[in-house]
Biopython code that builds the backbone (N, CA, C, O; Angstrom):
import numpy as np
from Bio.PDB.StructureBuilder import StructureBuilder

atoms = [
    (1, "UNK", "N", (25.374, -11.606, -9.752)),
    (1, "UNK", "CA", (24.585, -11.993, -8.608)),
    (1, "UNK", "C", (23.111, -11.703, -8.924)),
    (1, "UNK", "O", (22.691, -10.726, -9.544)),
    (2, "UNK", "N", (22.342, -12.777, -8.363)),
    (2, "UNK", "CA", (20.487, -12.659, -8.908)),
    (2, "UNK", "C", (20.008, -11.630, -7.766)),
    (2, "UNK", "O", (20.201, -12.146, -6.666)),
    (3, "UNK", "N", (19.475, -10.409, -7.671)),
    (3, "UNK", "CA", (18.403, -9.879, -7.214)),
    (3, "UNK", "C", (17.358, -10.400, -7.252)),
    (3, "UNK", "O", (16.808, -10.797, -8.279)),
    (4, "UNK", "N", (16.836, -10.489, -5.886)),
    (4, "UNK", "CA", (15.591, -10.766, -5.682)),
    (4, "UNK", "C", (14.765, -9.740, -5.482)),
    (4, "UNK", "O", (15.189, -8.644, -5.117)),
    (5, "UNK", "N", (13.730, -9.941, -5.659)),
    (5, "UNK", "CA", (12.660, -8.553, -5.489)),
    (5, "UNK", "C", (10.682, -9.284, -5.686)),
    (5, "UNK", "O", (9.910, -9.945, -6.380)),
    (6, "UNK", "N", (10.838, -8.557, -4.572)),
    (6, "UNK", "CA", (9.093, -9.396, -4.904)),
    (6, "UNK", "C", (7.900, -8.738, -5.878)),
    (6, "UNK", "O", (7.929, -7.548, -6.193)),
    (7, "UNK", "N", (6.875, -9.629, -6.304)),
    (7, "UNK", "CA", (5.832, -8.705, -7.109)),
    (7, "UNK", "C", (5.495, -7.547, -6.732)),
    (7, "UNK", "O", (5.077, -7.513, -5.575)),
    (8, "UNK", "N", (5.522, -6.519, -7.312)),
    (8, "UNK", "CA", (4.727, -5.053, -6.466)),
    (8, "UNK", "C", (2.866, -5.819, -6.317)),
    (8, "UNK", "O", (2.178, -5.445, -5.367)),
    (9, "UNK", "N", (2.551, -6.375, -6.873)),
    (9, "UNK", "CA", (1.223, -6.888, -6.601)),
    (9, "UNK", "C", (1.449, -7.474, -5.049)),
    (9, "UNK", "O", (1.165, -6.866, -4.017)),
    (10, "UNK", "N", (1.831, -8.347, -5.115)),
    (10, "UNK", "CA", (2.251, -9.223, -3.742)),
    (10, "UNK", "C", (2.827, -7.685, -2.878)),
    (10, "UNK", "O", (1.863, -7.283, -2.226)),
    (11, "UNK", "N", (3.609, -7.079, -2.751)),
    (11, "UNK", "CA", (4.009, -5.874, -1.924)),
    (11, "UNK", "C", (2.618, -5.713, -1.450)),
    (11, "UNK", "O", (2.254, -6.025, -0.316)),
    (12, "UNK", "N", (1.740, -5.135, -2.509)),
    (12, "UNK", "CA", (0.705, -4.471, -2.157)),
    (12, "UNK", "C", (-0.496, -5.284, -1.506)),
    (12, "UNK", "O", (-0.998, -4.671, -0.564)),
    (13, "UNK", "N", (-1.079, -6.518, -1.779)),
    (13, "UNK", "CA", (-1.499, -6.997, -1.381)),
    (13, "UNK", "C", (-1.283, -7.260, 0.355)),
    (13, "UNK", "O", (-2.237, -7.235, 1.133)),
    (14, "UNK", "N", (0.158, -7.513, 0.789)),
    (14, "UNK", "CA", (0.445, -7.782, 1.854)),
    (14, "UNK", "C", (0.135, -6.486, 2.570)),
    (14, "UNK", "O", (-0.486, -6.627, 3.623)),
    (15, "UNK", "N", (0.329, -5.706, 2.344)),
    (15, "UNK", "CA", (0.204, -3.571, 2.523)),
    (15, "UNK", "C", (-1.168, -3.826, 3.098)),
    (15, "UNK", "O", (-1.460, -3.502, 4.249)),
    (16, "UNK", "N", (-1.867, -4.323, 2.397)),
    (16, "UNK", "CA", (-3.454, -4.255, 2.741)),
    (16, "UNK", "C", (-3.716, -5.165, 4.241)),
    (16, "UNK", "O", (-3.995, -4.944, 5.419)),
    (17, "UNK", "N", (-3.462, -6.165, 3.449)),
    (17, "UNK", "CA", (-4.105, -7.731, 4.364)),
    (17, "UNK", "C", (-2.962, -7.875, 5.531)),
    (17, "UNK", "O", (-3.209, -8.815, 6.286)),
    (18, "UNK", "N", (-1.654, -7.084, 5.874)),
    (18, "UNK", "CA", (-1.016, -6.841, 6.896)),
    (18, "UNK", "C", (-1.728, -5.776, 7.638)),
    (18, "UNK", "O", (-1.849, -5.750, 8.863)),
    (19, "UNK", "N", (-2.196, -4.885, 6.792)),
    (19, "UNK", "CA", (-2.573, -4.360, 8.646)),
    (19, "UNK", "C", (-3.272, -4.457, 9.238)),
    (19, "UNK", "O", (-4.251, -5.128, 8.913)),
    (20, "UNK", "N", (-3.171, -3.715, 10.720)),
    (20, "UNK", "CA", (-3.815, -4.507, 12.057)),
    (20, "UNK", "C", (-5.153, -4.201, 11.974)),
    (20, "UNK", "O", (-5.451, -3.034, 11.719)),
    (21, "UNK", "N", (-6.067, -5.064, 12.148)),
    (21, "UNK", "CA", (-7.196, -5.450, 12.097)),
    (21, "UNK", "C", (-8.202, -5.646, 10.821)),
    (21, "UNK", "O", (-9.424, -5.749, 10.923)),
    (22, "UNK", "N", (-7.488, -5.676, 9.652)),
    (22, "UNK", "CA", (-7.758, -5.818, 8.954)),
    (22, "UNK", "C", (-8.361, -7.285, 8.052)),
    (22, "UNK", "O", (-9.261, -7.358, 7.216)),
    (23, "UNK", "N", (-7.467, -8.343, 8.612)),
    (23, "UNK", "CA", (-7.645, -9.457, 8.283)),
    (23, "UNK", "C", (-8.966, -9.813, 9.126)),
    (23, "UNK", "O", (-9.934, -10.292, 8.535)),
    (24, "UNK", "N", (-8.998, -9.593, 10.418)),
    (24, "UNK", "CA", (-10.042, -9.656, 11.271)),
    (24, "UNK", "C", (-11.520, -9.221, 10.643)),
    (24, "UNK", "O", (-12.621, -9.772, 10.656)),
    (25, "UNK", "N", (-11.097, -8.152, 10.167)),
    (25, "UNK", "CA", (-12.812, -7.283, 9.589)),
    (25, "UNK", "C", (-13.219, -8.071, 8.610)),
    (25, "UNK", "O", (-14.410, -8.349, 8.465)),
    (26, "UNK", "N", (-12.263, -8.521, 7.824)),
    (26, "UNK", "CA", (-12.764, -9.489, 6.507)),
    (26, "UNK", "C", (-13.462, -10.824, 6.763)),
    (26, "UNK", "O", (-14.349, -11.400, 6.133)),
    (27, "UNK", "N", (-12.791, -11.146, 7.891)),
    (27, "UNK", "CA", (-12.987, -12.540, 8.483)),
    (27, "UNK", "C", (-14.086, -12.280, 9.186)),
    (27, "UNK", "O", (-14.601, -13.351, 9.505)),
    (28, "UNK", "N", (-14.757, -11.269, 9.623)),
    (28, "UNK", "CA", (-15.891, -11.408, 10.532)),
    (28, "UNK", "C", (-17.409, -11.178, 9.147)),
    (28, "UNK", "O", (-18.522, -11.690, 9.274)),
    (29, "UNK", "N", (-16.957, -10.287, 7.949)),
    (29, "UNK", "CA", (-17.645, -10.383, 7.076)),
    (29, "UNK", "C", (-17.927, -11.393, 6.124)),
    (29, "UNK", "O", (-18.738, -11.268, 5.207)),
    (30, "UNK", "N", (-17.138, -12.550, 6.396)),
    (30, "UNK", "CA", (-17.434, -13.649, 5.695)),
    (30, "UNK", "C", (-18.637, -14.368, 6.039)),
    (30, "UNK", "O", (-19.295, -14.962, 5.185)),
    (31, "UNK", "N", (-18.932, -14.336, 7.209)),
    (31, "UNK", "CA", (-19.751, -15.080, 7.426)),
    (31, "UNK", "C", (-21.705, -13.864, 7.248)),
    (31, "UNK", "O", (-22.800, -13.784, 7.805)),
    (32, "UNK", "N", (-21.055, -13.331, 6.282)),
    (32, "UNK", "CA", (-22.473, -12.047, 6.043)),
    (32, "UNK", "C", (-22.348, -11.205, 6.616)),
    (32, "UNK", "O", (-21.599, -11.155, 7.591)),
    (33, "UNK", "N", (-23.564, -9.572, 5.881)),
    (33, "UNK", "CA", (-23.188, -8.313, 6.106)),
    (33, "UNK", "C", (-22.949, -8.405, 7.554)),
    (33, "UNK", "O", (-22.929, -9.373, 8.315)),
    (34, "UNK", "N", (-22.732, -6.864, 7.775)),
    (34, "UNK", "CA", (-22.593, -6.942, 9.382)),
    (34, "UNK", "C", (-22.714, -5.247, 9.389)),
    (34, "UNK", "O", (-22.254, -4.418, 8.604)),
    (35, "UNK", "N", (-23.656, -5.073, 10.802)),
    (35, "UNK", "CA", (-23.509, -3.333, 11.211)),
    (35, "UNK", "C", (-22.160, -2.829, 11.866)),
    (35, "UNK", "O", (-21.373, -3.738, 12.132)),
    (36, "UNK", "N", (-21.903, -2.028, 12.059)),
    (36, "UNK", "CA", (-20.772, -1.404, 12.629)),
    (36, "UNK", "C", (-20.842, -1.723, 13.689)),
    (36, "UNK", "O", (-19.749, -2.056, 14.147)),
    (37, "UNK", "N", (-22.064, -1.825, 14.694)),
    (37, "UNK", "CA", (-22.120, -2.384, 16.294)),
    (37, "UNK", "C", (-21.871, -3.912, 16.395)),
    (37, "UNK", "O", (-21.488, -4.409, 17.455)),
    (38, "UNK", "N", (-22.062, -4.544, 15.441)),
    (38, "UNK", "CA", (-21.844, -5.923, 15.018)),
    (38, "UNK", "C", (-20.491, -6.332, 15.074)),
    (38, "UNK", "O", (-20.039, -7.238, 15.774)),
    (39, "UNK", "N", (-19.632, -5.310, 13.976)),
    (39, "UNK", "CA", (-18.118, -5.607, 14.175)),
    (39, "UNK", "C", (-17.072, -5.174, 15.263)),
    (39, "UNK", "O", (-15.855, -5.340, 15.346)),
    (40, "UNK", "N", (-18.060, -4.513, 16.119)),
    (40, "UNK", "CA", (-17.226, -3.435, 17.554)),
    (40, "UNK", "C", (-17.402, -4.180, 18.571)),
    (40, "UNK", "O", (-16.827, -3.982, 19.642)),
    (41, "UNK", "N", (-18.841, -5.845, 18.189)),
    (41, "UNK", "CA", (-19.005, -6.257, 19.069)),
    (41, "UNK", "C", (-17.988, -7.887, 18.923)),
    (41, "UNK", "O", (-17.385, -8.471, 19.824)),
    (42, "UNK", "N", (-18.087, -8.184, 17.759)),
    (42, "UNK", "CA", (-16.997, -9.264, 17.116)),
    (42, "UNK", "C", (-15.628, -8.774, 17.584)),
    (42, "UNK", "O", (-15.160, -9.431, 18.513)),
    (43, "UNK", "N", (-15.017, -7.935, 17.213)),
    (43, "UNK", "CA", (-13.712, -7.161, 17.621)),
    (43, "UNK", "C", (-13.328, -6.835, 18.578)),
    (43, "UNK", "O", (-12.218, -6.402, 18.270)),
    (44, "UNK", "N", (-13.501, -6.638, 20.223)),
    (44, "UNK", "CA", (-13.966, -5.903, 20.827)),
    (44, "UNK", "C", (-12.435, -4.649, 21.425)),
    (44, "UNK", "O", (-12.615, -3.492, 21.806)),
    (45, "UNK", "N", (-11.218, -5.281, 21.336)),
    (45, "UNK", "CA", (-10.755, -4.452, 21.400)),
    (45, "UNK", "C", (-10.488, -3.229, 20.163)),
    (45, "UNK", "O", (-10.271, -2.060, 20.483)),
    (46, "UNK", "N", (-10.520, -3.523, 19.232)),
    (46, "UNK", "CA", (-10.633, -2.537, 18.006)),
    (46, "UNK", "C", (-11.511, -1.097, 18.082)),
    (46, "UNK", "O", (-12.355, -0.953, 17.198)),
    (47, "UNK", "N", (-11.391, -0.213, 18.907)),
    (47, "UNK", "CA", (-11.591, 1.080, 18.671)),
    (47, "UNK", "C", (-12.372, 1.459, 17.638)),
    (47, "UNK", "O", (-12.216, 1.062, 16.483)),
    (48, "UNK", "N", (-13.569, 2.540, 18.161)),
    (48, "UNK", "CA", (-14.353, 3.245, 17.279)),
    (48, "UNK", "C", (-13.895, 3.663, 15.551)),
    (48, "UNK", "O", (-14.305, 3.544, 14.396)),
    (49, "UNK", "N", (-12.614, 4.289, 16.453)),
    (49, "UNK", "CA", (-12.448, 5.545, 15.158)),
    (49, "UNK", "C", (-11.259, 4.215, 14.264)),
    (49, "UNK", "O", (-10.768, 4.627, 13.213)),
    (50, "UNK", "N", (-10.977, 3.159, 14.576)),
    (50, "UNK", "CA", (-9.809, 2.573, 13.830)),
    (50, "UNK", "C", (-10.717, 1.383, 13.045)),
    (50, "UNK", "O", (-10.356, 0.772, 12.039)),
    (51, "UNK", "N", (-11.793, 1.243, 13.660)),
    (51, "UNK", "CA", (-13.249, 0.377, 12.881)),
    (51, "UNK", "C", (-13.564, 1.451, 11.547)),
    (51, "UNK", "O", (-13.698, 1.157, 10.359)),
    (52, "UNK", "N", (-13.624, 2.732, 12.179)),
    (52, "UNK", "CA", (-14.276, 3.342, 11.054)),
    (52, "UNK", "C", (-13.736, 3.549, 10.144)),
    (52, "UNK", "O", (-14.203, 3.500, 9.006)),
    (53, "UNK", "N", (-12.217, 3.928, 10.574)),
    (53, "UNK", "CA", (-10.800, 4.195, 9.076)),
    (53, "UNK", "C", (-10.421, 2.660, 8.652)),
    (53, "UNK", "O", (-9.290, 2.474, 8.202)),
    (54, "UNK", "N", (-11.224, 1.672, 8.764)),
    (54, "UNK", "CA", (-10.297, 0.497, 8.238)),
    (54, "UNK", "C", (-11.903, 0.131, 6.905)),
    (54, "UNK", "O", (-11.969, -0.333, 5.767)),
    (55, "UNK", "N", (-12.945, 0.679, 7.939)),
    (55, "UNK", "CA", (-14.039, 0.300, 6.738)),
    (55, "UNK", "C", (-14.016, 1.379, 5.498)),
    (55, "UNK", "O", (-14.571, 1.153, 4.422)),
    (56, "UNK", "N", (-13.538, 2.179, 5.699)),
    (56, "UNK", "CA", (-13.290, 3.506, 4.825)),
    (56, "UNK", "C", (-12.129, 2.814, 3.696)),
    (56, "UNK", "O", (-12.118, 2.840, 2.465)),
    (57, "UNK", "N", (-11.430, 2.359, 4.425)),
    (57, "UNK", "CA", (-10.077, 2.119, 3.315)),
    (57, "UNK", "C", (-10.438, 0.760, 2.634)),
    (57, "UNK", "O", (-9.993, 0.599, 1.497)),
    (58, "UNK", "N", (-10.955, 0.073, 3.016)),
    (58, "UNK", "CA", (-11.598, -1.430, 2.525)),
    (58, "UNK", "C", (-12.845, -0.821, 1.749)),
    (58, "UNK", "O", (-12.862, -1.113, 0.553)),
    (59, "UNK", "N", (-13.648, -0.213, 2.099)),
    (59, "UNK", "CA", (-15.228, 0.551, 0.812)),
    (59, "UNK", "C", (-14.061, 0.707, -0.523)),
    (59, "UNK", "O", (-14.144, 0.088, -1.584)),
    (60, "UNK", "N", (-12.852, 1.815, -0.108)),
    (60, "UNK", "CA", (-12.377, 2.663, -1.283)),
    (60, "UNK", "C", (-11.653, 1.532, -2.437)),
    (60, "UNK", "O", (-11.584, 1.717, -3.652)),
    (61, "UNK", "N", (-11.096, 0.198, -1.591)),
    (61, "UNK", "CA", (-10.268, -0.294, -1.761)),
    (61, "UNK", "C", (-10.871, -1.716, -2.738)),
    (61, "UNK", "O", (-10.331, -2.585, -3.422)),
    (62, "UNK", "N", (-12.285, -1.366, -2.348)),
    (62, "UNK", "CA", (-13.552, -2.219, -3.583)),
    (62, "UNK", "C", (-13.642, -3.605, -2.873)),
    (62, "UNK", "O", (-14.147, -4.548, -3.482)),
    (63, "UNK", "N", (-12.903, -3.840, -0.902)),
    (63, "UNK", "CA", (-13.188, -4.812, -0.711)),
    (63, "UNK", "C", (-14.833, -4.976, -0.085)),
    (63, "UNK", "O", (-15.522, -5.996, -0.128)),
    (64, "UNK", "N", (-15.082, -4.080, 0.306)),
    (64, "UNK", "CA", (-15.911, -4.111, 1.147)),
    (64, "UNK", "C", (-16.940, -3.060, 0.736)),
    (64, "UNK", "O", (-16.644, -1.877, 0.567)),
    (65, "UNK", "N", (-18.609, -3.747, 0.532)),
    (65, "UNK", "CA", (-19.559, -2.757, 0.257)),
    (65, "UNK", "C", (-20.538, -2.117, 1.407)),
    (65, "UNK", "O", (-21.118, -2.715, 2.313)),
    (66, "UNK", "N", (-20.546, -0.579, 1.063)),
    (66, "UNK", "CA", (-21.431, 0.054, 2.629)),
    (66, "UNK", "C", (-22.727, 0.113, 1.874)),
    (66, "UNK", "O", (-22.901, 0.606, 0.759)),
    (67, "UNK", "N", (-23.773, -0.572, 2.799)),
    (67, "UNK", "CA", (-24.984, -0.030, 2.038)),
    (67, "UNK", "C", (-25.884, 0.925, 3.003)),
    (67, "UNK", "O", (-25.840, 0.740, 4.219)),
    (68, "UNK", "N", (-26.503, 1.703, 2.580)),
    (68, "UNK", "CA", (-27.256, 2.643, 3.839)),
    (68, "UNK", "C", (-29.202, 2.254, 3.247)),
    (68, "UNK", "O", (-29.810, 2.420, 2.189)),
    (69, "UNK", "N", (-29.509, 1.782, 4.402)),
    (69, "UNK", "CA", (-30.898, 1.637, 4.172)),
    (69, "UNK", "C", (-31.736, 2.674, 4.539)),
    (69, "UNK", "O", (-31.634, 2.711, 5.765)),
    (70, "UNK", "N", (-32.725, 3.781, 4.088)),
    (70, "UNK", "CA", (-33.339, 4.703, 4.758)),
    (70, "UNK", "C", (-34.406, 5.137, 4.934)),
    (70, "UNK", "O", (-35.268, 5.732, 4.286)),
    (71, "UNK", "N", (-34.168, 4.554, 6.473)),
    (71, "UNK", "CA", (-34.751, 3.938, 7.655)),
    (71, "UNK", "C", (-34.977, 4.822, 9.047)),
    (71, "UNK", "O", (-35.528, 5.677, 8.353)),
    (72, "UNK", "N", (-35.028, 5.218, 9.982)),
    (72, "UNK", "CA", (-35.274, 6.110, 10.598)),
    (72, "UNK", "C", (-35.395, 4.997, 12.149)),
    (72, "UNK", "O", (-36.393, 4.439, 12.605)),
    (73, "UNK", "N", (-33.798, 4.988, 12.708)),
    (73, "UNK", "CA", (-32.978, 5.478, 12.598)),
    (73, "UNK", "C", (-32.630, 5.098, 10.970)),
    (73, "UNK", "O", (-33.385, 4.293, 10.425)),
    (74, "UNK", "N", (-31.533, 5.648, 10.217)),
    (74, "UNK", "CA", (-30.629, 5.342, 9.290)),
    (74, "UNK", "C", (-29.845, 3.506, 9.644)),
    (74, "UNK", "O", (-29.214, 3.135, 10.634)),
    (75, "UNK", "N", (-30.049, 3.097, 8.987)),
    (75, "UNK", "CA", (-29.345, 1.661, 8.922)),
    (75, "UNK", "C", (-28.162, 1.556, 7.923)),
    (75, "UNK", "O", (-28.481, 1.789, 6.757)),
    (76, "UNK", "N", (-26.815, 1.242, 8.155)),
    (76, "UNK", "CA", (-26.255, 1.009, 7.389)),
    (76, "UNK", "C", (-25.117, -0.367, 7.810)),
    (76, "UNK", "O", (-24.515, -0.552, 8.868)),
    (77, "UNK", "N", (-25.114, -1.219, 6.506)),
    (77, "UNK", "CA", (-24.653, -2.546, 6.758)),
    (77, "UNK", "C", (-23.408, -2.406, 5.932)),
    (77, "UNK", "O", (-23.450, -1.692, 4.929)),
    (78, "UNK", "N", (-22.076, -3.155, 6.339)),
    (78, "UNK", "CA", (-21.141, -3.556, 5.295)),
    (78, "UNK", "C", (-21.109, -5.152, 4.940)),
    (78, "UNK", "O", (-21.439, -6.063, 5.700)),
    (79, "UNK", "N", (-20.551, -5.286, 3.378)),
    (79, "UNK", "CA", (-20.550, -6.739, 3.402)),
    (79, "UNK", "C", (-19.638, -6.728, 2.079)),
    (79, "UNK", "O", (-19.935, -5.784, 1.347)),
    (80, "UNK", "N", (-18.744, -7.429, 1.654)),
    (80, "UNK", "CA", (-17.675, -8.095, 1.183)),
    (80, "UNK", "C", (-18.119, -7.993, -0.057)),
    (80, "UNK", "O", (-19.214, -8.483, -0.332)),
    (81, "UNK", "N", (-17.317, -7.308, -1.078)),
    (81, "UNK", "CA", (-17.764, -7.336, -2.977)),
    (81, "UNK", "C", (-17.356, -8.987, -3.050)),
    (81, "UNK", "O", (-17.323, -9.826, -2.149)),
    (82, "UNK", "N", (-17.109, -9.078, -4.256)),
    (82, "UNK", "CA", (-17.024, -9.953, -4.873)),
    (82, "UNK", "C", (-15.137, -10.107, -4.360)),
    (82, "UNK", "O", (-14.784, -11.057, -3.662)),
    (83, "UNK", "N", (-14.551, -9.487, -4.639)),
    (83, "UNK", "CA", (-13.125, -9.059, -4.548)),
    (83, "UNK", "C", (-13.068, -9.487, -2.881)),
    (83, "UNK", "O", (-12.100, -10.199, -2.613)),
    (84, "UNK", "N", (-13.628, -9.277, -2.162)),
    (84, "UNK", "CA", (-13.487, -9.374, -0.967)),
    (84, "UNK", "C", (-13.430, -10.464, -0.495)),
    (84, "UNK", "O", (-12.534, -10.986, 0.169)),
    (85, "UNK", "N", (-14.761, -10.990, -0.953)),
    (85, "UNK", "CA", (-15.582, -12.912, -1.091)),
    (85, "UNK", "C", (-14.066, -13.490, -0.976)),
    (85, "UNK", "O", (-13.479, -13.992, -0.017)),
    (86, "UNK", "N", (-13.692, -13.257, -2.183)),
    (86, "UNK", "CA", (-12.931, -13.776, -2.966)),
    (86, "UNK", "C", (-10.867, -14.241, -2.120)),
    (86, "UNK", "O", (-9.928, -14.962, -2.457)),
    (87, "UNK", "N", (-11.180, -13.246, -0.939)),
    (87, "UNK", "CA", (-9.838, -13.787, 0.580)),
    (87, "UNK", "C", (-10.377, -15.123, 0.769)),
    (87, "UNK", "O", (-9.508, -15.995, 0.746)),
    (88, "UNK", "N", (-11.591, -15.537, 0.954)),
    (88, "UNK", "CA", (-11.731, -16.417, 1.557)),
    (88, "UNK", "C", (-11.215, -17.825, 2.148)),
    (88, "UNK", "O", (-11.152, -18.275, 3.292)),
    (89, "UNK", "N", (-10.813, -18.415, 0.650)),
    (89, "UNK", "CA", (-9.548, -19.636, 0.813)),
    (89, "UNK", "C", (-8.153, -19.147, 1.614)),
    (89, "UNK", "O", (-7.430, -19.821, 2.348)),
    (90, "UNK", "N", (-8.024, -17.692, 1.205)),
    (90, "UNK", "CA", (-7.016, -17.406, 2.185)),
    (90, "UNK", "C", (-6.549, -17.381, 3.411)),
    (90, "UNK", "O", (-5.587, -17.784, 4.065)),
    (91, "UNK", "N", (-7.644, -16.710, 3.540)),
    (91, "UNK", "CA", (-7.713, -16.570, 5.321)),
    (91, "UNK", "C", (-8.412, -18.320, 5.872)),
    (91, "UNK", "O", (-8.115, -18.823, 6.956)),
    (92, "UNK", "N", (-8.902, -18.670, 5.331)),
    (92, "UNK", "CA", (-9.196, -20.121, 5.906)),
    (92, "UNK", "C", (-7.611, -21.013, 5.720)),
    (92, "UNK", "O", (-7.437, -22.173, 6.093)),
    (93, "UNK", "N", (-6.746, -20.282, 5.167)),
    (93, "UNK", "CA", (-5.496, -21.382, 5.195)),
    (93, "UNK", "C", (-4.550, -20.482, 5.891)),
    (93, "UNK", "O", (-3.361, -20.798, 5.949)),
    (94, "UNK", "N", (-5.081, -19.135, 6.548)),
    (94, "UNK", "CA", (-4.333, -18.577, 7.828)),
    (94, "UNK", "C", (-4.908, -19.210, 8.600)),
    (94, "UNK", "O", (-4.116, -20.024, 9.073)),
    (95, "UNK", "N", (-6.179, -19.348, 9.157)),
    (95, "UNK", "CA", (-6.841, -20.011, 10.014)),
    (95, "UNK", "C", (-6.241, -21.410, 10.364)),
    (95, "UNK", "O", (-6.031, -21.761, 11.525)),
    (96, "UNK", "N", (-5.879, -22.478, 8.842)),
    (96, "UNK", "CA", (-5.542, -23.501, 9.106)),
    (96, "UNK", "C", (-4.207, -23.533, 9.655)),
    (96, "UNK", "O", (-4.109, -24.485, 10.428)),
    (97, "UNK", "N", (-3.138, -22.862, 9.558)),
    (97, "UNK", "CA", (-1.439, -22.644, 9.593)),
    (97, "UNK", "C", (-1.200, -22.626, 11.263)),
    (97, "UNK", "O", (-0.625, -23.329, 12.093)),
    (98, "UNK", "N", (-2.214, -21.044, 11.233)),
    (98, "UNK", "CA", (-2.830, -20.666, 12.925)),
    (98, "UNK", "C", (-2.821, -21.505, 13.715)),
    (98, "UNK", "O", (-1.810, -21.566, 14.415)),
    (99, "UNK", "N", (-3.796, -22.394, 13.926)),
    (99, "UNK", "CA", (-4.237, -24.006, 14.091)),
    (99, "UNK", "C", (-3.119, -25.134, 14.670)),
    (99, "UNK", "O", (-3.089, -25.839, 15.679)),
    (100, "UNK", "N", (-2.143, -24.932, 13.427)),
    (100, "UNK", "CA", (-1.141, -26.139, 13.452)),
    (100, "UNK", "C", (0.228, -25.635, 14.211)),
    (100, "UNK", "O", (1.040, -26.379, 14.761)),
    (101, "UNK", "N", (0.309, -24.000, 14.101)),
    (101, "UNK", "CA", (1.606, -23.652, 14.493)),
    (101, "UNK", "C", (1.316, -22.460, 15.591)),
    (101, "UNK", "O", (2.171, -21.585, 15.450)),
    (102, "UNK", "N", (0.466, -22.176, 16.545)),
    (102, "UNK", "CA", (0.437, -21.239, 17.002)),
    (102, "UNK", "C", (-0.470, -21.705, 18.405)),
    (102, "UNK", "O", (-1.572, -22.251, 18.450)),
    (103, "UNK", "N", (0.446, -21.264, 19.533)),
    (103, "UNK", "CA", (0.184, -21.644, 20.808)),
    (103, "UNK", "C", (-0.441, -20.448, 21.554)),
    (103, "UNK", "O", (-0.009, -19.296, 21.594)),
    (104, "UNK", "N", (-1.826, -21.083, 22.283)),
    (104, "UNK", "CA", (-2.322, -19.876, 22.872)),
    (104, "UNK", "C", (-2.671, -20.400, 24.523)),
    (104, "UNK", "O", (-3.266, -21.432, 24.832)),
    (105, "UNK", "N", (-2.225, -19.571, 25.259)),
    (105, "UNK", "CA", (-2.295, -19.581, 26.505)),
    (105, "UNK", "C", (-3.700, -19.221, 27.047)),
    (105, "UNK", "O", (-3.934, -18.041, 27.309)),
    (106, "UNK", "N", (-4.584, -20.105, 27.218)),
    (106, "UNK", "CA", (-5.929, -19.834, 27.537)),
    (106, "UNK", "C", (-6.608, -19.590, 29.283)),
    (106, "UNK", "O", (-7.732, -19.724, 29.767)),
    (107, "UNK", "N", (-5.186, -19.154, 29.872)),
    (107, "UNK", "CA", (-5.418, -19.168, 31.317)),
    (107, "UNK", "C", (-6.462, -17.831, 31.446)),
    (107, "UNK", "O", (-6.903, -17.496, 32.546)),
]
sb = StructureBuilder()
sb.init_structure("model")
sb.init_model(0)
sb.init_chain("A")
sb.init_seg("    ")
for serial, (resi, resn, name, xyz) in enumerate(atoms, 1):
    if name == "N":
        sb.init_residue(resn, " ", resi, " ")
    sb.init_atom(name, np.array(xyz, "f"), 0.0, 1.0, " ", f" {name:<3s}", serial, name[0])
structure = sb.get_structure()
C-alpha cells in the first residue's frame, strides 16, 4: 500500500501562511511599508499584542523587514523582504479562489 505524506517544506509553509492573521499582515504589506497604527488600522479586529507577536515571528522568519527611523518620536515601519514580496502571486490566487467560491453576507 502507497503512503502518502506531504513535503515537510509544504507542512511548513502552510504552519506559517495558516495562521490567523497572518495571511492578512502580508496582504496589507503588499501594497508598501506600513506603521504598526497602519496595520491595527487595516486589521481592525486583530489585537495589539497578536499584531505585535505575528510581526515578531514574520521579522524572525525573514518575511518581513522592521526598520526604526531615529526620529523623535521614534518611527518604525515594516515592509516585506524579498521572500515576503515574493507570496504575492499567491495570495492574489487566494484572493482570486475567494472571489469565485466564497459567499459573504453583506447585511
Amino acid at each position: 500500500m502507497n503512503k502518502f505524506s506531504l513535503c515537510p517544506r509544504y507542512e511548513i509553509a502552510f504552519s506559517i501562511l495558516g495562521k490567523k492573521w497572518t495571511g492578512l499582515i502580508i496582504r496589507c504589506l503588499l501594497d508598501g511599508p506600513k506603521r504598526f497604527s497602519d496595520l491595527s488600522e487595516l486589521i481592525p479586529h486583530l489585537s495589539a499584542k497578536v499584531l505585535a507577536d505575528r510581526m515578531k515571528e514574520l521579522e524572525q522568519l525573514k518575511l518581513v523587514n522592521r526598520t526604526v527611523y531615529p526620529e523623535i518620536p521614534v518611527k518604525i515601519e515594516y515592509s516585506l523582504t524579498e521572500q515576503g514580496r515574493d507570496l504575492e502571486q499567491t495570495l492574489h490566487a487566494v484572493q482570486a479562489w475567494a472571489e469565485k467560491w466564497i459567499t459573504v453576507d453583506c447585511k
